[in-house]
py3Dmol code that shows the C-alpha trace and the ligand (Angstrom):
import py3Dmol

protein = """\
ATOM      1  CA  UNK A   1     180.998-224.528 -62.416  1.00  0.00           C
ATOM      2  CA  UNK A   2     179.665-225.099 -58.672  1.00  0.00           C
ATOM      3  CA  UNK A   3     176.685-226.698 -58.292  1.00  0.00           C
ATOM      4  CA  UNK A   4     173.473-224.075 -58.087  1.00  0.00           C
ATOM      5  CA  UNK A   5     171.491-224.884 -55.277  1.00  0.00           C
ATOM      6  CA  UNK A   6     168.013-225.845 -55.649  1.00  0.00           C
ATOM      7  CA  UNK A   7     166.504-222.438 -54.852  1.00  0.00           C
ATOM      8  CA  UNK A   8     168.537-220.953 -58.039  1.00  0.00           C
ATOM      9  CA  UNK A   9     167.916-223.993 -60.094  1.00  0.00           C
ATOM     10  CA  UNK A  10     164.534-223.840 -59.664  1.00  0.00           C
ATOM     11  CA  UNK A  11     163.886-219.874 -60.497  1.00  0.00           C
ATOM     12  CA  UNK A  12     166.618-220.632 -63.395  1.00  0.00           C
ATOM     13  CA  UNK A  13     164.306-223.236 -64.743  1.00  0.00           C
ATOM     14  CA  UNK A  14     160.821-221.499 -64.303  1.00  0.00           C
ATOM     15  CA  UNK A  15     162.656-218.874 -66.624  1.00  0.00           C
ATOM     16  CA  UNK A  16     163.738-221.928 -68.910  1.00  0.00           C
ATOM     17  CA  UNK A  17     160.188-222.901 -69.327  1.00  0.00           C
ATOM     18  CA  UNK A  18     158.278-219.050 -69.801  1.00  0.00           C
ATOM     19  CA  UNK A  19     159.457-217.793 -72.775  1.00  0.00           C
ATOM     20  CA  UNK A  20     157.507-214.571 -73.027  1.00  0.00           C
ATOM     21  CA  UNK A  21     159.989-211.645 -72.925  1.00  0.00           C
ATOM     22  CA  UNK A  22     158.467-209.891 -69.877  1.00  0.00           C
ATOM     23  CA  UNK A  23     160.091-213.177 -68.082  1.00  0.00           C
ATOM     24  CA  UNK A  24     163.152-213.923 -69.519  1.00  0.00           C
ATOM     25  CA  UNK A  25     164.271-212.312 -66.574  1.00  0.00           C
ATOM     26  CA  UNK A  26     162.919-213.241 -62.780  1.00  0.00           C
ATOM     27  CA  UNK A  27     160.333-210.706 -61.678  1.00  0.00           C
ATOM     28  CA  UNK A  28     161.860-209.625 -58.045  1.00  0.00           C
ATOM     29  CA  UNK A  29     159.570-209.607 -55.286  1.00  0.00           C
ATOM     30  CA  UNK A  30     159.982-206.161 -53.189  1.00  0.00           C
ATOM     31  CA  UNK A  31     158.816-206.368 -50.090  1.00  0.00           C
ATOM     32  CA  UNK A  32     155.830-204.960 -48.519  1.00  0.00           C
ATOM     33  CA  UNK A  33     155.672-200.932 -48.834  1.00  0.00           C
ATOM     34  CA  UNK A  34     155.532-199.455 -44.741  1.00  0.00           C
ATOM     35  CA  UNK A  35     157.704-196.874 -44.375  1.00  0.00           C
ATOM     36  CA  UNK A  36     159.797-196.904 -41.337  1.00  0.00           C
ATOM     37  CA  UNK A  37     162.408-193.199 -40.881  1.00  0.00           C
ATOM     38  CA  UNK A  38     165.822-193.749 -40.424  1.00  0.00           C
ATOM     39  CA  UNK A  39     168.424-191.117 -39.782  1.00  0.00           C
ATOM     40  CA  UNK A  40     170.891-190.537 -42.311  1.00  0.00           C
ATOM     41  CA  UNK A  41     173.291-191.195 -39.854  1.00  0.00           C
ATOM     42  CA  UNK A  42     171.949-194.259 -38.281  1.00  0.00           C
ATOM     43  CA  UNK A  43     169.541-196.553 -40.169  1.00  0.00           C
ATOM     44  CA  UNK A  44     166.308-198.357 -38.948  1.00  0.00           C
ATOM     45  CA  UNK A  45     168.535-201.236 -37.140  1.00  0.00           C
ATOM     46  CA  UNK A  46     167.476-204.400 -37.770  1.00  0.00           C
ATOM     47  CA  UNK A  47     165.148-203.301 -39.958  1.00  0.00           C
ATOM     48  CA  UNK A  48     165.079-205.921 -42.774  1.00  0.00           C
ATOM     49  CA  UNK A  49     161.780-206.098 -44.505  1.00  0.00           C
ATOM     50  CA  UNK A  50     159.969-202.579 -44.844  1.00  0.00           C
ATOM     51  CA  UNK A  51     160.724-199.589 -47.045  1.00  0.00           C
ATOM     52  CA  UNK A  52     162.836-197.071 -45.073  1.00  0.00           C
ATOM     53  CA  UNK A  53     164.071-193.602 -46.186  1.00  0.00           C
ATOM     54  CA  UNK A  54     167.878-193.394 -46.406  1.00  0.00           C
ATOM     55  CA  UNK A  55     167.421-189.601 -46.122  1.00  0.00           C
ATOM     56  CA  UNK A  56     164.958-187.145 -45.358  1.00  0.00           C
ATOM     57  CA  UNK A  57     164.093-186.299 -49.050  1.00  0.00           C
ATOM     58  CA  UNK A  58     164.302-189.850 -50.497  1.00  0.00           C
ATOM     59  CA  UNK A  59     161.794-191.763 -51.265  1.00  0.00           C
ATOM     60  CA  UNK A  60     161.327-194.634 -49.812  1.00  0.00           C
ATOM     61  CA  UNK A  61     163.038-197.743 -50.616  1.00  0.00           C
ATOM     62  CA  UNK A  62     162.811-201.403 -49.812  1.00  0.00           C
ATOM     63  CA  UNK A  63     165.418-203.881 -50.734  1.00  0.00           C
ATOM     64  CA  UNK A  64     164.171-206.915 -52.890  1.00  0.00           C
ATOM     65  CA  UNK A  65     162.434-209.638 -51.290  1.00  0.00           C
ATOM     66  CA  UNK A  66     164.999-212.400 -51.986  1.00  0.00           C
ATOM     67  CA  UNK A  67     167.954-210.299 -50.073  1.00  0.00           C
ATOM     68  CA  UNK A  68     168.585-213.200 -46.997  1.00  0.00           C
ATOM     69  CA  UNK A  69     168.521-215.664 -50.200  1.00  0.00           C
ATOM     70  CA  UNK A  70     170.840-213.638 -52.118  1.00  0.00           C
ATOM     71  CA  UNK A  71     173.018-213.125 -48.805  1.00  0.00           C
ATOM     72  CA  UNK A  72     172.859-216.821 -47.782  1.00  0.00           C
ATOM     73  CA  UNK A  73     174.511-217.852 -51.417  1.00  0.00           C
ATOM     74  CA  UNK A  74     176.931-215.279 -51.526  1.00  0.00           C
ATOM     75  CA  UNK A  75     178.032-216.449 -47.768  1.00  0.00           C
ATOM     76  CA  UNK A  76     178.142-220.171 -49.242  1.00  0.00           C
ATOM     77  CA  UNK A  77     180.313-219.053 -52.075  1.00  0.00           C
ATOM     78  CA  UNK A  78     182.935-217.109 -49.731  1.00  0.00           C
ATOM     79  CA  UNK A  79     182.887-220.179 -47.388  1.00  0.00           C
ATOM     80  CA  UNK A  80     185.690-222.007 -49.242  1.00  0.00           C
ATOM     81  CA  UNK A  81     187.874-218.081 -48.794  1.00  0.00           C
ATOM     82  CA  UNK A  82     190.349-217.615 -51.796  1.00  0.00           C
ATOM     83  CA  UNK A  83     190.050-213.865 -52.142  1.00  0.00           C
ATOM     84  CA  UNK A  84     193.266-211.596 -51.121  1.00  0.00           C
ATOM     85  CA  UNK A  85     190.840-210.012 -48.208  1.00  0.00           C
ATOM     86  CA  UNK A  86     190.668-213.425 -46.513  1.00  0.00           C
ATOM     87  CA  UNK A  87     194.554-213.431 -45.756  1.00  0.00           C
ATOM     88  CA  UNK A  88     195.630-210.179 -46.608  1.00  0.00           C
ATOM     89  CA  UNK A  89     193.130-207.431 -45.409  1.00  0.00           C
ATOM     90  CA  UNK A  90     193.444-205.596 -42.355  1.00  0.00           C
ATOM     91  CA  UNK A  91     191.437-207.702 -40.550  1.00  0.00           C
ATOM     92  CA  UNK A  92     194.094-210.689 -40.765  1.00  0.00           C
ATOM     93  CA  UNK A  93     197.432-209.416 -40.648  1.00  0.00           C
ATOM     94  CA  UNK A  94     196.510-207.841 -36.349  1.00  0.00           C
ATOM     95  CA  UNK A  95     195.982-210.904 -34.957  1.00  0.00           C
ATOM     96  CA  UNK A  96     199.956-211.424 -35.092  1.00  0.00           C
ATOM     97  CA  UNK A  97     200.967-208.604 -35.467  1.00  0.00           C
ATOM     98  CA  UNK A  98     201.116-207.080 -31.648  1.00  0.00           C
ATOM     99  CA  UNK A  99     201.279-208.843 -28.268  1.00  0.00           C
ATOM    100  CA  UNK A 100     197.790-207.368 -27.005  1.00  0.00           C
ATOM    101  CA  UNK A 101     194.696-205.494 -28.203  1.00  0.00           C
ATOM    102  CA  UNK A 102     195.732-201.731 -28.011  1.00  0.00           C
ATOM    103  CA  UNK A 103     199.129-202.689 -30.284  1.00  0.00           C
ATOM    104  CA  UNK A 104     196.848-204.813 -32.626  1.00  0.00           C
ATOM    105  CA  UNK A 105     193.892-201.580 -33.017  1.00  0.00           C
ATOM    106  CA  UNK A 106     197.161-199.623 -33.669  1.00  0.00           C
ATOM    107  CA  UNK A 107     198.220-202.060 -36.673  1.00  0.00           C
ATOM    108  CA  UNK A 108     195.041-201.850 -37.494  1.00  0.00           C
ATOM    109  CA  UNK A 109     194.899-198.267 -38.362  1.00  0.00           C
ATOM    110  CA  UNK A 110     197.888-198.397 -39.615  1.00  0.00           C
ATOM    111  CA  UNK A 111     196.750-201.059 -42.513  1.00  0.00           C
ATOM    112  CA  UNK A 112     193.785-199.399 -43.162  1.00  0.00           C
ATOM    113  CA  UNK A 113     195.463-196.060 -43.602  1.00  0.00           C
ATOM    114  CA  UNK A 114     197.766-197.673 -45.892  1.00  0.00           C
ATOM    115  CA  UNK A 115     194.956-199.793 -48.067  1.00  0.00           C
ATOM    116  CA  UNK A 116     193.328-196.835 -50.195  1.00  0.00           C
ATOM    117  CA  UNK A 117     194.176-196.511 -53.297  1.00  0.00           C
ATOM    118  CA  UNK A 118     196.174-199.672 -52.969  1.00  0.00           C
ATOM    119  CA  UNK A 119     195.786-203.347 -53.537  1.00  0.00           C
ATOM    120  CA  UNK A 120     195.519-206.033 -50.728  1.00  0.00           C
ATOM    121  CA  UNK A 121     199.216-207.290 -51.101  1.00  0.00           C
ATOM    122  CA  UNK A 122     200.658-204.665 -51.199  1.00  0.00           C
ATOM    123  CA  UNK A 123     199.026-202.895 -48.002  1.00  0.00           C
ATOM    124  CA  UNK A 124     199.937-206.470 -46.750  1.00  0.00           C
ATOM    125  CA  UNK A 125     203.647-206.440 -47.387  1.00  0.00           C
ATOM    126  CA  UNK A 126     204.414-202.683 -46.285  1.00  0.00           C
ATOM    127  CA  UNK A 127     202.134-203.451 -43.161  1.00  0.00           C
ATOM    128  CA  UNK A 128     204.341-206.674 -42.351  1.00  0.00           C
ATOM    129  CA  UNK A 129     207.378-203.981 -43.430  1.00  0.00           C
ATOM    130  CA  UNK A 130     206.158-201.700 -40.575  1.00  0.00           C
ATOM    131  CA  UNK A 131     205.400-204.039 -37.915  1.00  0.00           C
ATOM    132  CA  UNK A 132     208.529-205.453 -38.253  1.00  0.00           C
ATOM    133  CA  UNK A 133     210.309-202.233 -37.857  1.00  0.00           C
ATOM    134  CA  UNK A 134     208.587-201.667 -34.433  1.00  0.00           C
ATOM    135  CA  UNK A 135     204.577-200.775 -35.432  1.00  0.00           C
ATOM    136  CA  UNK A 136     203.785-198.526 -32.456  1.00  0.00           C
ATOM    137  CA  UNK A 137     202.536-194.981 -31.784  1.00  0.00           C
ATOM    138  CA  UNK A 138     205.568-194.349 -29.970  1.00  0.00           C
ATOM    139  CA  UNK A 139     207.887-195.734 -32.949  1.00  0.00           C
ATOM    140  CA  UNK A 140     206.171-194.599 -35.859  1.00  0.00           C
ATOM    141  CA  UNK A 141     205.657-190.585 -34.395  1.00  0.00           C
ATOM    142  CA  UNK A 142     209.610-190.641 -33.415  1.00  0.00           C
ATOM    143  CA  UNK A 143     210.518-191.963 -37.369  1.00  0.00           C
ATOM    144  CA  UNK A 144     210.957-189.543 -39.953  1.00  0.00           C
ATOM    145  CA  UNK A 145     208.800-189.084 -42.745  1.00  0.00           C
ATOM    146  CA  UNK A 146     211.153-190.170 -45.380  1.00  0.00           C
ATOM    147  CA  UNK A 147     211.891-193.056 -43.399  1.00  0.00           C
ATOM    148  CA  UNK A 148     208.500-194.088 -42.863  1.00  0.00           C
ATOM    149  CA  UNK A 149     208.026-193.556 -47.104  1.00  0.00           C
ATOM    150  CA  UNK A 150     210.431-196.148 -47.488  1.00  0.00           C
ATOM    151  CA  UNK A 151     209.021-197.985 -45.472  1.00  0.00           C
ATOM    152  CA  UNK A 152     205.639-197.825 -47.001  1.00  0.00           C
ATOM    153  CA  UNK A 153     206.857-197.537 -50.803  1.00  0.00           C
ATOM    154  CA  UNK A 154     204.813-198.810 -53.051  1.00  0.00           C
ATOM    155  CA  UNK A 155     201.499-198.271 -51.433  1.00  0.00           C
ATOM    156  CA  UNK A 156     199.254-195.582 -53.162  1.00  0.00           C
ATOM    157  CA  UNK A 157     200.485-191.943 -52.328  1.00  0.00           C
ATOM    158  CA  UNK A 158     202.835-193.574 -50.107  1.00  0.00           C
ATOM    159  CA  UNK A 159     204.758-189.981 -49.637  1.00  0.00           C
ATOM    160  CA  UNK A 160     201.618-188.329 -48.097  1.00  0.00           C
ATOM    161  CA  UNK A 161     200.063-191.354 -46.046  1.00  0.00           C
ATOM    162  CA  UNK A 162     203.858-191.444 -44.506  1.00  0.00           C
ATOM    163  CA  UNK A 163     203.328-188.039 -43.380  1.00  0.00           C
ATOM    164  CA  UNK A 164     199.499-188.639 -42.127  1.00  0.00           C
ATOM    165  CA  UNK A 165     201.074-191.940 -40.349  1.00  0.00           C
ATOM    166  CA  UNK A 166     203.280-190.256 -38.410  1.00  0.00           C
ATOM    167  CA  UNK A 167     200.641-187.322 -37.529  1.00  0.00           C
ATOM    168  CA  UNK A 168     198.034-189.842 -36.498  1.00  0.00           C
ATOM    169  CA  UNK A 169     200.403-192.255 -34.409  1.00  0.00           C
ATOM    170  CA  UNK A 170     201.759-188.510 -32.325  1.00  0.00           C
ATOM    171  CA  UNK A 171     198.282-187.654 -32.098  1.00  0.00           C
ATOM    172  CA  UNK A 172     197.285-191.186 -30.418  1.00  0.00           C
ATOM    173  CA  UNK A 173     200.283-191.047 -28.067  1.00  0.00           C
ATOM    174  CA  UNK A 174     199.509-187.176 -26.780  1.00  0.00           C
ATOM    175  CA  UNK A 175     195.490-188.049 -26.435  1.00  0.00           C
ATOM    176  CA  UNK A 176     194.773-190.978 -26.724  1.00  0.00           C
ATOM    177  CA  UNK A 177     197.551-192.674 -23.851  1.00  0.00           C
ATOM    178  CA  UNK A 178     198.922-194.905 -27.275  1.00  0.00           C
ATOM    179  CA  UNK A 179     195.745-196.185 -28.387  1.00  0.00           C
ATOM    180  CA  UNK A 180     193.601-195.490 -30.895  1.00  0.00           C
ATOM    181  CA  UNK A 181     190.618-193.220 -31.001  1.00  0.00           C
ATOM    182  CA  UNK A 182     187.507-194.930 -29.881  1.00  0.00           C
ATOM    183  CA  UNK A 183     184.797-193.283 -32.463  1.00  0.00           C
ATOM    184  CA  UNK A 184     183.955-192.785 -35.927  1.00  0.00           C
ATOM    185  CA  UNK A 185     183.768-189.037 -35.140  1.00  0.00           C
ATOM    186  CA  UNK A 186     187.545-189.538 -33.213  1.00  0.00           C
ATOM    187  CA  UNK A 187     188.848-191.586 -36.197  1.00  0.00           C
ATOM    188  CA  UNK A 188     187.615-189.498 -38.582  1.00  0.00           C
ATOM    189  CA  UNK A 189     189.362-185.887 -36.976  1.00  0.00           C
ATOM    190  CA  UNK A 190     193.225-188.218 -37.764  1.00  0.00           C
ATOM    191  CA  UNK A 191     194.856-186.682 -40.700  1.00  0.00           C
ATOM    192  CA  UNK A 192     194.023-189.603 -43.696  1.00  0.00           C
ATOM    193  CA  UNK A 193     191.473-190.847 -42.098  1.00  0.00           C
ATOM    194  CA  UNK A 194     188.260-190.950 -43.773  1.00  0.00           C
ATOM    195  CA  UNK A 195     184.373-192.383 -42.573  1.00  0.00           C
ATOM    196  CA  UNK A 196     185.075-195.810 -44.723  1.00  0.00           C
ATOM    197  CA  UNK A 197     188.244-196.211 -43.195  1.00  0.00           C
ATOM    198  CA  UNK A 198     186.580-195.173 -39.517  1.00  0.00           C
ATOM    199  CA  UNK A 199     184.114-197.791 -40.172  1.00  0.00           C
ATOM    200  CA  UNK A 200     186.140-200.519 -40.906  1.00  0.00           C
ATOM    201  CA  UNK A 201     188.802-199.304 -38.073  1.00  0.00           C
ATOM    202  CA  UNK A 202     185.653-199.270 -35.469  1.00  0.00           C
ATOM    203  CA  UNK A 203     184.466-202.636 -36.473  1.00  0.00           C
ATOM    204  CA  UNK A 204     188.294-204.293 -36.958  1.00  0.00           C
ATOM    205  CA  UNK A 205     190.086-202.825 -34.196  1.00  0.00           C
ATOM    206  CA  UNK A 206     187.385-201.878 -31.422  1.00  0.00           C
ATOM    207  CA  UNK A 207     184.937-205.100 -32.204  1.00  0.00           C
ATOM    208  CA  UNK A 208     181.734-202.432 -32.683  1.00  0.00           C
ATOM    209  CA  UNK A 209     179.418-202.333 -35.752  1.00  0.00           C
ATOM    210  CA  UNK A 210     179.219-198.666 -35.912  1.00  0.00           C
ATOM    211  CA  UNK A 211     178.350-198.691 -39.588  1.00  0.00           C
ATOM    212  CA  UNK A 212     179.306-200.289 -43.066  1.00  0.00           C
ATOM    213  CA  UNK A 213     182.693-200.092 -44.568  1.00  0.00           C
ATOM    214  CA  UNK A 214     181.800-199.461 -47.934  1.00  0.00           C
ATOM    215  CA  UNK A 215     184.437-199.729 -50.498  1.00  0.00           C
ATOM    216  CA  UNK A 216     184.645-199.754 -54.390  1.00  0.00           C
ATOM    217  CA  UNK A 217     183.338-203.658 -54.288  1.00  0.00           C
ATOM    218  CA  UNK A 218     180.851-202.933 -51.979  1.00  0.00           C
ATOM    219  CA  UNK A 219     179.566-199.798 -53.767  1.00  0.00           C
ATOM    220  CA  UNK A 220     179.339-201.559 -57.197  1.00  0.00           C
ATOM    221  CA  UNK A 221     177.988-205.397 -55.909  1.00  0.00           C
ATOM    222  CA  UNK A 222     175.133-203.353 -53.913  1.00  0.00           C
ATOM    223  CA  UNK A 223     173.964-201.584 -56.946  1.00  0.00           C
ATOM    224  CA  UNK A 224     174.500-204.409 -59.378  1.00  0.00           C
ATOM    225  CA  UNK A 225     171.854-206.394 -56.688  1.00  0.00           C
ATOM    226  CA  UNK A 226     169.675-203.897 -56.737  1.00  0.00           C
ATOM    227  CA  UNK A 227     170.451-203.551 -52.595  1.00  0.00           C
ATOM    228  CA  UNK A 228     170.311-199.818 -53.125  1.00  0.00           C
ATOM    229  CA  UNK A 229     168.022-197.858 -55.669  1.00  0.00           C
ATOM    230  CA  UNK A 230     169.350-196.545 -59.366  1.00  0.00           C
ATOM    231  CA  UNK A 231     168.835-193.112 -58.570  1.00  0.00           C
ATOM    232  CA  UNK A 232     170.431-191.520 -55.123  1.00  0.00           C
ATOM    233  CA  UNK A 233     169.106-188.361 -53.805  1.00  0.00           C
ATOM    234  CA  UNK A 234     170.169-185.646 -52.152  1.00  0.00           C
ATOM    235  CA  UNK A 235     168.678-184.475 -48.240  1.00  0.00           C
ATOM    236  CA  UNK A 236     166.509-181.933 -50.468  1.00  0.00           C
ATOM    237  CA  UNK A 237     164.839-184.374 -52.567  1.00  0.00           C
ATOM    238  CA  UNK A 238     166.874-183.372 -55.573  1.00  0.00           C
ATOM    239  CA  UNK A 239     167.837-186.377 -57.625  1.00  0.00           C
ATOM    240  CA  UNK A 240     171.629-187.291 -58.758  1.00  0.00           C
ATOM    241  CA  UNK A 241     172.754-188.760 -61.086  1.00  0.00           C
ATOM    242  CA  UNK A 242     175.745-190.042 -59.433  1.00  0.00           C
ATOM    243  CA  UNK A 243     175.580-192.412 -56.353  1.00  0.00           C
ATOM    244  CA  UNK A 244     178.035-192.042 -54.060  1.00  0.00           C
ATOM    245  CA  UNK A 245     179.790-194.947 -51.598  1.00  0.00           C
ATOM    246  CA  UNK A 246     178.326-192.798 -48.923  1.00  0.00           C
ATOM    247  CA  UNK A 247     175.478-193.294 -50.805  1.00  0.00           C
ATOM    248  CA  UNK A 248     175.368-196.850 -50.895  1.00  0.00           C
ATOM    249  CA  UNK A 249     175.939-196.950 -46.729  1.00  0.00           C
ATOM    250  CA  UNK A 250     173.277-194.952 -45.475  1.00  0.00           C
ATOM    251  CA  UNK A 251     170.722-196.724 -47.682  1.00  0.00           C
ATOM    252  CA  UNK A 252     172.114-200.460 -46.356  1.00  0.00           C
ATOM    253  CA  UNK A 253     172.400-199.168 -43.010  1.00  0.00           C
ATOM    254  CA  UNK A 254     168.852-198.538 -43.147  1.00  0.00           C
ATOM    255  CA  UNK A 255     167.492-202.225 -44.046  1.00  0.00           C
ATOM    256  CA  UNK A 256     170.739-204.732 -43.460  1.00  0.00           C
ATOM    257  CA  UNK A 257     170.112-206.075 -40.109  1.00  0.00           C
ATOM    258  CA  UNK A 258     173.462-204.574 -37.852  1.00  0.00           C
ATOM    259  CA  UNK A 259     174.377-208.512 -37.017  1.00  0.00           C
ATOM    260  CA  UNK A 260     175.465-207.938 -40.366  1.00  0.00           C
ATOM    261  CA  UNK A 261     177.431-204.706 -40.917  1.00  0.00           C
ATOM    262  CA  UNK A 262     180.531-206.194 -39.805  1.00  0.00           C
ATOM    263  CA  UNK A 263     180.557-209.073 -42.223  1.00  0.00           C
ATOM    264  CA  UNK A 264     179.435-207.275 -45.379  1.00  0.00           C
ATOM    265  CA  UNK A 265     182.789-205.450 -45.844  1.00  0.00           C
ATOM    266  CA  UNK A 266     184.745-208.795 -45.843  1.00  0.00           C
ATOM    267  CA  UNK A 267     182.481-210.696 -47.373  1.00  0.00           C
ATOM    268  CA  UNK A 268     181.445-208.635 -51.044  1.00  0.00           C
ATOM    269  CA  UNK A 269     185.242-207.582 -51.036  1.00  0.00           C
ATOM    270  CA  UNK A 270     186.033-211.179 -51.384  1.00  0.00           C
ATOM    271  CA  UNK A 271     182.966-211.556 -53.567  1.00  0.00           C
ATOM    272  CA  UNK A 272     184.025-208.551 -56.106  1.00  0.00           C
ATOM    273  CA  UNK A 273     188.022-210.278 -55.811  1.00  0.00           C
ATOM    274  CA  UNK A 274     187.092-213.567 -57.164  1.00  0.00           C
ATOM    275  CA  UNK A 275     183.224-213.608 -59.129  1.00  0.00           C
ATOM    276  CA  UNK A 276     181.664-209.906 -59.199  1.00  0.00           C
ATOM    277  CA  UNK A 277     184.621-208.584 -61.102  1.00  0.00           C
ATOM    278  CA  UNK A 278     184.520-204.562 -61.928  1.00  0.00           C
ATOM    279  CA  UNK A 279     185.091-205.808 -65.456  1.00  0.00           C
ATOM    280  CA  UNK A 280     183.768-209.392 -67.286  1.00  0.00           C
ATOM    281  CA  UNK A 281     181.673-210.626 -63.723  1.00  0.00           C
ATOM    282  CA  UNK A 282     181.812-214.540 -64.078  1.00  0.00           C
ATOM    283  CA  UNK A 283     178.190-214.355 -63.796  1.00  0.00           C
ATOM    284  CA  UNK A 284     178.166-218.061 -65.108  1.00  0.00           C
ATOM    285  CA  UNK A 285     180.079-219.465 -62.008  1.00  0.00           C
ATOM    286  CA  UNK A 286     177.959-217.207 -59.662  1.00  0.00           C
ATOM    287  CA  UNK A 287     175.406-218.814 -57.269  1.00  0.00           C
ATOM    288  CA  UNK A 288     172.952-215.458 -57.230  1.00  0.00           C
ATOM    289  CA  UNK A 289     172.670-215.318 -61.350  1.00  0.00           C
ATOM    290  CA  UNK A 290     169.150-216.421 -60.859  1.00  0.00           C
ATOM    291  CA  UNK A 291     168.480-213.718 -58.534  1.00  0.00           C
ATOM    292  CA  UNK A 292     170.335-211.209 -59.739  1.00  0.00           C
ATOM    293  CA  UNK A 293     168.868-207.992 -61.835  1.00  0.00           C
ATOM    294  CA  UNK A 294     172.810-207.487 -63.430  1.00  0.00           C
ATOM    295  CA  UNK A 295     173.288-211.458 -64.467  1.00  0.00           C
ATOM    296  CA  UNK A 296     174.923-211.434 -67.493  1.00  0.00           C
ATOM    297  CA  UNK A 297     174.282-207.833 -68.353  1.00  0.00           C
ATOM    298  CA  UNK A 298     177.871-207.094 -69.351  1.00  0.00           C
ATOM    299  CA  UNK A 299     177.826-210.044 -72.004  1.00  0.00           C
ATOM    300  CA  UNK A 300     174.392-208.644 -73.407  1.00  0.00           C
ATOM    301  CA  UNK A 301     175.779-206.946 -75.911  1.00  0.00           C
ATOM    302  CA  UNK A 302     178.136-209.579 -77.655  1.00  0.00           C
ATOM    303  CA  UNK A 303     175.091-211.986 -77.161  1.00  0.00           C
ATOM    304  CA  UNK A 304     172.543-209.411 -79.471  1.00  0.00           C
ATOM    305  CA  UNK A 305     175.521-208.970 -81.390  1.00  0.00           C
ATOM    306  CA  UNK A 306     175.992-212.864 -82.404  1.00  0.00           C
ATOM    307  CA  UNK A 307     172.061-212.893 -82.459  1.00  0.00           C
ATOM    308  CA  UNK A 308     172.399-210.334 -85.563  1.00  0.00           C
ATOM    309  CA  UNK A 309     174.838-211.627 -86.725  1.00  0.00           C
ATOM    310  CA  UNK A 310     172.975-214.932 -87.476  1.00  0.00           C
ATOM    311  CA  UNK A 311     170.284-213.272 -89.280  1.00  0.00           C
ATOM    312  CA  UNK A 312     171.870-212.130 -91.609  1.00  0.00           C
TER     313      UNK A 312
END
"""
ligand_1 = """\
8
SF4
S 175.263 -212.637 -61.127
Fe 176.999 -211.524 -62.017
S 176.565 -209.336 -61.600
Fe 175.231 -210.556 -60.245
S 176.373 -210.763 -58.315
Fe 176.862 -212.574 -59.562
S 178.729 -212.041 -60.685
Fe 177.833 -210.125 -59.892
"""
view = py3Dmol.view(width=600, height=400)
view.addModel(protein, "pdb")
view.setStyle({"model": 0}, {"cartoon": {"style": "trace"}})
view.addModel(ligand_1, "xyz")
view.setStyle({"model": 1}, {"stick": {}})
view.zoomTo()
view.show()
C-alpha cells in the first residue's frame, strides 16, 4: 500500500481516536455559502470556493472544502502513469501520428470518434490501423465504408462509426480546407460526434479548454467525491432522479478552476483505470480514503455482514 501522506494520516487517525458514530466518518467542510450564477453553458470560471448554480433552477451547490486536497492526492497518485489513458488515449497516439498539427487534430478526431463504446486498446490499435493506411480527410472520405469497417473492426459499432468517419473526414475537406472544425458547436454538427467527444477534441486537438470531457469515470469518481450533488435538477427546478454526464459537467464547470478542465479528463480516467474501479474500488490503496464520502462503501455490506455474523 503507498504511503498516506500526512494530511490523510492525520484525518484517518482523528477518526481512529473518536469513536462516537456521528464520526466514524470525517465531517466534510463545505465551503462558505455565496452564491455566484453561472450559465449552464459556461460556469463561474475560476470560481473555486463559493456555491454556484449549475442551472437556473438548481439550488445552489458548493463543492467540499477539501477539493484542492483531494485533487492534489489524486494528481500524486497518477504521477507514477500506469493507466491505458496515459499511452493509449487519444491524447498520446497524435503526437506521432501526422507530420504537423492539422494531420495530428485530424487523428485526433478520428480516435475519439472511434473510443465510445470501446476500450483504450482497442481505439489504440484500429487508430494505429488507420494512420497507417494513410489517416487523412482526403484518404479516409475517398475509402469505402466497408473498407474503412475493416479497418476499424473491433471497435464498438465499428459498422456505423465507419460510415460517420468517412462523412466527417468529406465534410472537413469541403468546409473546413482538411482540417477539423474549430468549435464545440462545429464538432458537434459531424455525424458521431457528440459534446463529450467535442470537448475532449477542442481541448486535444485545438489546445482550448472549452469545457470538461466527461466520461463514464469521470461521471462516477465526481459523484463518488461528492464534486457534484446526489440529486441533479432539471432548468425548471424539478428534481431527477437520474444524473446525467452532462450533468456532472455543467456543475464542475461551474466551481473547477478552467486551468483545470483540460487535465481532469486524463487524469480521473486514469484514476477510475487503476484505483476508483466501477466495481470493488481499491479504496485501501487510495490516497483520498480519508477524504472521501464513498471510502469503503462498496465493502460495507460484507463488513456488517461479518459483524453479524460474530454475534451470533
Ligand atoms: S476512496 Fe475509494 S471510492 Fe473514494 S476515490 Fe478512492 S477508490 Fe474511489
Amino acid at each position: 500500500m503507498p504511503e498516506r501522506p500526512p494530511a490523510a494520516r492525520s484525518a484517518a487517525s482523528r477518526r481512529a481516536s473518536d469513536s462516537s458514530p456521528s464520526a466514524k466518518r470525517k465531517k466534510r467542510d463545505h465551503v462558505e455559502l455565496k452564491v455566484e450564477h453561472a450559465t449552464p453553458e459556461r460556469g463561474a470560471r475560476g470560481a473555486s470556493t463559493s456555491a454556484t448554480r449549475a442551472s437556473p433552477g438548481a439550488p445552489p451547490f458548493a463543492p467540499p472544502g477539501d477539493w484542492p486536497e483531494v485533487l492534489r492526492l489524486i494528481k500524486q497518485m497518477r504521477a507514477a502513469g500506469g493507466a491505458p489513458v496515459d499511452t493509449m488515449g487519444c491524447e498520446k497516439i497524435s503526437e506521432d501520428a501526422a507530420p504537423d498539427a492539422k494531420g495530428r487534430r485530424f487523428v485526433t478526431l478520428v480516435s475519439a470518434m472511434l473510443s465510445s463504446q470501446t476500450k483504450d486498446p482497442i481505439t489504440h490499435a484500429a487508430t494505429a490501423r488507420l494512420v497507417a493506411f494513410g489517416c487523412t480527410p482526403e484518404k479516409i472520405a475517398g475509402t469505402s465504408v466497408e473498407q474503412l469497417d475493416a479497418l476499424i473492426t473491433p471497435v464498438g459499432f465499428h459498422q456505423r462509426k465507419a460510415g460517420y468517419l468517412k462523412a466527417a473526414a468529406a465534410i472537413c475537406v469541403e468546409r473546413y480546407d482538411s482540417d477539423i472544425p474549430p468549435s464545440v458547436e462545429t464538432l458537434t454538427e459531424l455525424p458521431g460526434v457528440g459534446p463529450k467527444m467535442a470537448y475532449l477534441v477542442m481541448n486535444v486537438g485545438w489546445g482550448k479548454a472549452s469545457g470538461i470531457c466527461v466520461d463514464v469515470h469521470v461521471h462516477r469518481i465526481a459523484e463518488r467525491m461528492g464534486w457534484v450533488p446526489p440529486v441533479a435538477y432539471s432548468a425548471n427546478g424539478t428534481p431527477r432522479k437520474t444524473r446525467t454526464p452532462e450533468d456532472t459537467r455543467v456543475c464542475l464547470e461551474s466551481w473547477l478552476p478552467e486551468e483545470e478542465w483540460v487535465e481532469i479528463n486524463p487524469l480521473l480516467v486514469g484514476h477510475g483505470q487503476l484505483t476508483c474501479t466501477p466495481r470493488a474500488p481499491k479504496c485501501g490503496e487510495c490516497l483520498v480514503n480519508a477524504l472521501c464520502p464513498s471510502a469503503f462503501a462498496e465493502s460495507k455490506p460484507d463488513k456488517e455482514r461479518r459483524a453479524r455474523g460474530s454475534e451470533k
